[in-house]
Residue, then its C-alpha position, 0 to 999 in steps of 0.5 A: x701048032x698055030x701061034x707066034x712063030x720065030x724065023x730062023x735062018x735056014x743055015x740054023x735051021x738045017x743044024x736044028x734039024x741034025x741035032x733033032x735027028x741025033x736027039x731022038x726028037x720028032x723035029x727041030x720044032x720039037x727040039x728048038x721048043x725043049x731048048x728055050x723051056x730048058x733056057x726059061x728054066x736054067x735062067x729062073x730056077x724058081x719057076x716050076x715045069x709046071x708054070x714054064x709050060x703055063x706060061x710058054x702056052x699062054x704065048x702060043x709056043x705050046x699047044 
């Protein structure tokens, strides 16, 4: 995936990394992606998966 990416402290990441593991995902990327769509959606329950998704590819986190 290329795009904005976001830095993440390697003490944060190796955690991701755990709870990716122990989630079943296929990485902390993977992982750290479903939990900001999950924040978007918890904060703006108006907003349908579907315009999420929409809007999280039009700033390059999805491809």
């Amino acid at each position: 995936m290329f795009g904005p990416k976001i830095a993440v402290s390697k003490e944060l990441y190796e955690k991701l990394r755990v709870a990716a593991e122990a989630g079943g995902y296929s990485s902390p990327e993977e992982f750290a992606l479903h939990i900001l769509e999950k924040a978007v959606l918890d904060k703006d329950e108006s907003l349908s998966e579907e315009e999420v998704k929409k809007r999280l590819k039009g700033l390059g986190y999805m491809g």
